[in-house]
SEGUTOR-506674 format. One line per field, with one value per atom (N, C-alpha, C): residue number from 1; x, y, z; atom name; residue in one letter. Coordinates in nm, 4 decimals, padded with zeros to 6 digits. Layout:
<sites>
num <- NUM | ...
c1 <- X | ...
c2 <- Y | ...
c3 <- Z | ...
atomo <- CA | ...
residuo <- A | ...
</sites>
This chain:
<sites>
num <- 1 | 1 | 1 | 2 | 2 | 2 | 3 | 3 | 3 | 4 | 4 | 4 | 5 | 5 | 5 | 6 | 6 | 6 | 7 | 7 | 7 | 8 | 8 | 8 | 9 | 9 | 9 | 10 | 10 | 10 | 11 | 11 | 11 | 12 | 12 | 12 | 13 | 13 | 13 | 14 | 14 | 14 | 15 | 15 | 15 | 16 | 16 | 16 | 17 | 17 | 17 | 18 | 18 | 18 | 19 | 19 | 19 | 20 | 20 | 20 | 21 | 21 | 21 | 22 | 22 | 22 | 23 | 23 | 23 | 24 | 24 | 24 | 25 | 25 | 25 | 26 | 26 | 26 | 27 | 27 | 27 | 28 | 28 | 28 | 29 | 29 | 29 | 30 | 30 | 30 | 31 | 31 | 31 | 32 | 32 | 32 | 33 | 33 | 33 | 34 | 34 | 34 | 35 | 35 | 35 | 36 | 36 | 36 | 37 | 37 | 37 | 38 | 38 | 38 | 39 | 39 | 39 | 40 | 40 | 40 | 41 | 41 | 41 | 42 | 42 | 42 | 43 | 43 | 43 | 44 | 44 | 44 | 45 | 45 | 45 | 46 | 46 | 46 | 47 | 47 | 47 | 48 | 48 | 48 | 49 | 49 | 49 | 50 | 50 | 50 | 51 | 51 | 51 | 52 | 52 | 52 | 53 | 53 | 53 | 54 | 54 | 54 | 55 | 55 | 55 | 56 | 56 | 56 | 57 | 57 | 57 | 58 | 58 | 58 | 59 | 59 | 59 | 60 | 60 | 60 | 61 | 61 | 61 | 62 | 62 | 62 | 63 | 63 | 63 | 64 | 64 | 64 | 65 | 65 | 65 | 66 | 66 | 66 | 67 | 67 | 67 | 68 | 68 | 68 | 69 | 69 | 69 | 70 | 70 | 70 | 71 | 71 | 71 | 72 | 72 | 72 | 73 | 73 | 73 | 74 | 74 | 74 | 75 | 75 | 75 | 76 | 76 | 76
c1 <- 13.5447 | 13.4783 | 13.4374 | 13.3167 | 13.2747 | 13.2662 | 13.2684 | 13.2457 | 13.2398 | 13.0358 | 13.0048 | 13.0938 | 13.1257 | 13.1720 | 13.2743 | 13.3769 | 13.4878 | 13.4579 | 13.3910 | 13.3815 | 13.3021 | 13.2144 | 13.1680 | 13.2936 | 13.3816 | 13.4765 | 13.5429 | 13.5623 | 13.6775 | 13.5967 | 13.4468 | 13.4212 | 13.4110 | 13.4209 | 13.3812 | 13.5648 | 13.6686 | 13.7945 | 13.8170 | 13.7196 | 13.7491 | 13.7169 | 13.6049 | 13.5581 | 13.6324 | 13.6938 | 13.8075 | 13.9427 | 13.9537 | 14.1375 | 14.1924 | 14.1664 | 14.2404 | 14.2267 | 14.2915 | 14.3294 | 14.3497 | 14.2876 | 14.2588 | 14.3705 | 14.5072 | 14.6093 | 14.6213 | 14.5151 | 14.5333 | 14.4219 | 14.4800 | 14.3851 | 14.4858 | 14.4289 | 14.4599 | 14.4064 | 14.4302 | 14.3516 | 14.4660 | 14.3928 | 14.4737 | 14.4539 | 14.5851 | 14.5707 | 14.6161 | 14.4683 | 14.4720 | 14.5656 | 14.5841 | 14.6697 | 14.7220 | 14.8049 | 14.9150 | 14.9719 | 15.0667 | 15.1777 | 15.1393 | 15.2337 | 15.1502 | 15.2081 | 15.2155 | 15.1972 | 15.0444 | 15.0400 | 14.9194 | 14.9132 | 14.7553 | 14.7399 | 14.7028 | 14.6593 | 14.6354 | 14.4782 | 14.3825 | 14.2859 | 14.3089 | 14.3989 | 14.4839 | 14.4657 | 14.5487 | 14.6128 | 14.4706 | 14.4009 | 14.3248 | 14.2343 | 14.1900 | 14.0458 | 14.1258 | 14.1943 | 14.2548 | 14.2995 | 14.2983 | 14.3429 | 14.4892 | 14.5682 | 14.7144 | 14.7551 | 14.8605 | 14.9779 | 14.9239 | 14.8099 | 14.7750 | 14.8820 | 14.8471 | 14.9340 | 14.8476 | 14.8804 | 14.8482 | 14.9361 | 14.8597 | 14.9458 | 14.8527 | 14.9470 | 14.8920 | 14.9326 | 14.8618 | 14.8885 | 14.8824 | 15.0013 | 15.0018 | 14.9396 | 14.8646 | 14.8128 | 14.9212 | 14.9167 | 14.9636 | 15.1561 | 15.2373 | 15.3478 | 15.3631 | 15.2558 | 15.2481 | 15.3305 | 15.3470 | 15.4190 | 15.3320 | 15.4266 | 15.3029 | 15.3812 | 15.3517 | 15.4326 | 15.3387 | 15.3667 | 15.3517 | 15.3797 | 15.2871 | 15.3072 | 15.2112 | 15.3128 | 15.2450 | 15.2215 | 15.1126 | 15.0476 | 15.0489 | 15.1228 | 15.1401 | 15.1803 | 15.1076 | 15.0382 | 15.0471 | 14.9676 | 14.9317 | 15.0418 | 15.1110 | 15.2563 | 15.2343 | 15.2754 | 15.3102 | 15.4788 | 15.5021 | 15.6429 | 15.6326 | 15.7403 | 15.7512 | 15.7930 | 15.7464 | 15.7691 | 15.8040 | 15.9163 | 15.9501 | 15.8903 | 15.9085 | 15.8120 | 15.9079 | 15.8256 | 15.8685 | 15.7189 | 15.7347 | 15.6021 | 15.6461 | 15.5940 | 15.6373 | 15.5434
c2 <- 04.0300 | 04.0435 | 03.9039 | 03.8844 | 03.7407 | 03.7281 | 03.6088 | 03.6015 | 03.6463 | 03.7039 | 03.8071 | 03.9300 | 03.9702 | 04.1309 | 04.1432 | 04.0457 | 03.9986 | 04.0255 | 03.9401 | 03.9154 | 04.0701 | 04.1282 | 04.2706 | 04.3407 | 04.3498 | 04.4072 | 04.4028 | 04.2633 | 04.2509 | 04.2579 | 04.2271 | 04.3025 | 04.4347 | 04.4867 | 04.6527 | 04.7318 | 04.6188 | 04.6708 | 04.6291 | 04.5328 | 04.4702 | 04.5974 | 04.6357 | 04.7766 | 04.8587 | 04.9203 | 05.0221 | 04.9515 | 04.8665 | 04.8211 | 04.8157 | 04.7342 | 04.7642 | 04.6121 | 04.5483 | 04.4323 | 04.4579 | 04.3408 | 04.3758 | 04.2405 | 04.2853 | 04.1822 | 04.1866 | 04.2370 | 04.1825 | 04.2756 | 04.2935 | 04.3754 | 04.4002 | 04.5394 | 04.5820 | 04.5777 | 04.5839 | 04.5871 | 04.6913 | 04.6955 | 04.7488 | 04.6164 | 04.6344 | 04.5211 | 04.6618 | 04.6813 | 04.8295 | 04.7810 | 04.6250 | 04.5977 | 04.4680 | 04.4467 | 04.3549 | 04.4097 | 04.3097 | 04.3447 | 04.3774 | 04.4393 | 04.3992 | 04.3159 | 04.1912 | 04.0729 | 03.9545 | 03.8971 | 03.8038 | 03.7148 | 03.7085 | 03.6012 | 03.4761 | 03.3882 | 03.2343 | 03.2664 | 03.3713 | 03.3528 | 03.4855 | 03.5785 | 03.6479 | 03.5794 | 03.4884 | 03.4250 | 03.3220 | 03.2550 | 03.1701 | 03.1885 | 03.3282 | 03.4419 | 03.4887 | 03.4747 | 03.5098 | 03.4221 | 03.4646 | 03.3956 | 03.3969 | 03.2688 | 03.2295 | 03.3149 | 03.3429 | 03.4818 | 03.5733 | 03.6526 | 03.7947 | 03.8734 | 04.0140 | 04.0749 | 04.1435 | 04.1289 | 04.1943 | 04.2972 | 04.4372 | 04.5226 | 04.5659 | 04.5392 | 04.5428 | 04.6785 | 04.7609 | 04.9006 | 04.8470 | 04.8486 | 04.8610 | 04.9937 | 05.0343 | 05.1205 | 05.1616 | 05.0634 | 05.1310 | 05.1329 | 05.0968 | 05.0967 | 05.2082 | 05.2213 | 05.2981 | 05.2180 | 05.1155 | 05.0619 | 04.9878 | 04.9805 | 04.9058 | 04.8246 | 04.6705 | 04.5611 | 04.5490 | 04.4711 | 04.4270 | 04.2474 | 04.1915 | 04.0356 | 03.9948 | 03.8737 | 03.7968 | 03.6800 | 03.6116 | 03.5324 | 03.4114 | 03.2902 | 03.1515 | 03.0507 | 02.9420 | 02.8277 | 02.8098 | 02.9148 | 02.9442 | 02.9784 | 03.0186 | 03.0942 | 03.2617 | 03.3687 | 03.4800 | 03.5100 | 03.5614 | 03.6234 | 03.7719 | 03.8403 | 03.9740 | 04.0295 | 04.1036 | 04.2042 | 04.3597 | 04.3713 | 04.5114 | 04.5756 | 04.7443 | 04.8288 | 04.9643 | 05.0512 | 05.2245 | 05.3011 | 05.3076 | 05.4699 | 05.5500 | 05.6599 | 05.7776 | 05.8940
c3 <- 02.1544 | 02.0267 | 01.9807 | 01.9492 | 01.9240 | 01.7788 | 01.6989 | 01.6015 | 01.4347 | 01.4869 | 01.4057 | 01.3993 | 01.5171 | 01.5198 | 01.4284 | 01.4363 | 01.3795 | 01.2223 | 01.1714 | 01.0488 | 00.9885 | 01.0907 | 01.0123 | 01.0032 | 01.1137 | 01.0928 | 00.9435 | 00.9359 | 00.8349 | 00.6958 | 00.7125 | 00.5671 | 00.5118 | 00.6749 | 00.6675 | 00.5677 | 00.6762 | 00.6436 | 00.4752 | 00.4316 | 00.2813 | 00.2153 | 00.2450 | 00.1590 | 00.1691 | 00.2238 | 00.2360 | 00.1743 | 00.1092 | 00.1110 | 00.1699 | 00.3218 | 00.4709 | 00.5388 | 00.5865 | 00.6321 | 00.7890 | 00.8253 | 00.9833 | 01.0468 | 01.0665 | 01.0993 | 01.2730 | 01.3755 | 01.4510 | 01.5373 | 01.7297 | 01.8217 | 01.8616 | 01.9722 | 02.1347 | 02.2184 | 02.3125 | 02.4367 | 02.6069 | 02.6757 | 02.7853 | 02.9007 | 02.9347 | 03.1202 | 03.2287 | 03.3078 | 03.4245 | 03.5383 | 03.5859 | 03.6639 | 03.6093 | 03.5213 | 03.5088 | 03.3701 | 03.3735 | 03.2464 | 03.1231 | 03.0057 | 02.8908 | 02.7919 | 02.8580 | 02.8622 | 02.8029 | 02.6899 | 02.7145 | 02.7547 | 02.8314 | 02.9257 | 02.8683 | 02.8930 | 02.8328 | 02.7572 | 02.8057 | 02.7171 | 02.6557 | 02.6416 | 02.5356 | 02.4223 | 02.4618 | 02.3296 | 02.2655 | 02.3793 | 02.2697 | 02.2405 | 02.2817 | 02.2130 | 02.0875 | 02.0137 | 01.9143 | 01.7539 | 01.6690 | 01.5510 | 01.5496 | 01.5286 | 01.4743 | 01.4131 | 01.3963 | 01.3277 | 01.3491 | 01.4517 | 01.4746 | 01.5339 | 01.5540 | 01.6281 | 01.7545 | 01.7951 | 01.9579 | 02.0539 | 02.0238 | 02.1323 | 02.2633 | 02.3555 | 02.5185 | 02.5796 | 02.5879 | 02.7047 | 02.8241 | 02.9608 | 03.0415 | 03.1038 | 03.1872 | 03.2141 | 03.3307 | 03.4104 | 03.5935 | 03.4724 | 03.4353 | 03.4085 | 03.2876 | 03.2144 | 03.0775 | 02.9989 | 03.0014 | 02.9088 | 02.8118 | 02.6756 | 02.5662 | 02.4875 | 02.4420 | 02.4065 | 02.2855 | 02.1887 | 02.0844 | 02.0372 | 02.0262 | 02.0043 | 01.8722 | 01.8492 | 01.7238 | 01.7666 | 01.7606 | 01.8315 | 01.7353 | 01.8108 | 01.6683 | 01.7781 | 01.6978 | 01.7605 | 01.9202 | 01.9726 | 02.0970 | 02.1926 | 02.0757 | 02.2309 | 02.1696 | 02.2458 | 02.2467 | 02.2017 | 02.0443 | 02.0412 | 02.0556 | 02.1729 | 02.1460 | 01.9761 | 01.9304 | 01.8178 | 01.7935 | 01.7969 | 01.7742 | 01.6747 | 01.7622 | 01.6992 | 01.7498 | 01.6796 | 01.7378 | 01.7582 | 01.8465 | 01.8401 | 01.8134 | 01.6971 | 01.6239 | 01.6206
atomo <- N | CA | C | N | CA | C | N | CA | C | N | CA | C | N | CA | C | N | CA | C | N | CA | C | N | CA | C | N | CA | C | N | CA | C | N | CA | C | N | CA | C | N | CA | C | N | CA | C | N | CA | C | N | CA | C | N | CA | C | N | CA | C | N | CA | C | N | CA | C | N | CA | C | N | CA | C | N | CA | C | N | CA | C | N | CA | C | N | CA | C | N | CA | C | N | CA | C | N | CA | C | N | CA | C | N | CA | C | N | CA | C | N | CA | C | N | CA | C | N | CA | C | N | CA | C | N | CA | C | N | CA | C | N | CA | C | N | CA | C | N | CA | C | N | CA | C | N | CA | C | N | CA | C | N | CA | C | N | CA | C | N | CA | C | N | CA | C | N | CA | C | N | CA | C | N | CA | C | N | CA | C | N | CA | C | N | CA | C | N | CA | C | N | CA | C | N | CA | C | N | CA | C | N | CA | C | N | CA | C | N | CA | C | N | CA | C | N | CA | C | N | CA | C | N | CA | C | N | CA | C | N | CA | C | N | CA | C | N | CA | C | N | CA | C | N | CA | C | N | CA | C | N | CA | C | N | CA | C | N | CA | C | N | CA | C
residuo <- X | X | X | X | X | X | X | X | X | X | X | X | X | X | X | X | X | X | X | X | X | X | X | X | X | X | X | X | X | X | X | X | X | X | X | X | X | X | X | X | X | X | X | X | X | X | X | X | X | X | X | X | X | X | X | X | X | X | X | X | X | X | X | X | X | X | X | X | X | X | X | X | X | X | X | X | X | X | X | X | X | X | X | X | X | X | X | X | X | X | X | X | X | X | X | X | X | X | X | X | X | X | X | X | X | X | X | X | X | X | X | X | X | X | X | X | X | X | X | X | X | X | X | X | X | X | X | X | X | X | X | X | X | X | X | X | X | X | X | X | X | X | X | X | X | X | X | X | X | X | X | X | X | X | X | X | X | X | X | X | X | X | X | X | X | X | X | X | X | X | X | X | X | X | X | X | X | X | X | X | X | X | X | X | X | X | X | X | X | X | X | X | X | X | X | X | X | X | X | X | X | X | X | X | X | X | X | X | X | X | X | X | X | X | X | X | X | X | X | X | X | X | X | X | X | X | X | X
</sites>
């Protein structure tokens, strides 16, 4: 997502009363894990959840000053 897209987004989410605190994405063959341009295609304190596809597994990270912390969560 470049730029612009970004920012329509977040004015689109201003109009609604909705705050856009991060992305997802899927990795079809690796972890869900972020990779180095994960993290620096991204804004500081975001959150980022990764679907593993081949594992079905799905992680959750908050992204600050260019490291990845795991973040607990529940799917409900």
């Amino acid at each position: 997502m470049d730029g612009r897209e970004f920012r329509s987004l977040e004015r689109a989410a201003e109009k609604l009363n909705l705050e856009v605190v991060g992305t997802y994405h899927s990795h079809i063959v690796w972890f869900a894990k972020p990779g180095n341009s994960d993290i620096t295609g991204t804004w500081d304190g975001s959150l980022m959840l990764i679907v593993d596809t081949m594992d079905k597994d799905i992680k959750l990270w908050r992204i600050k000053n260019t490291r990845a912390y795991p973040v607990s969560f529940e799917i409900i």
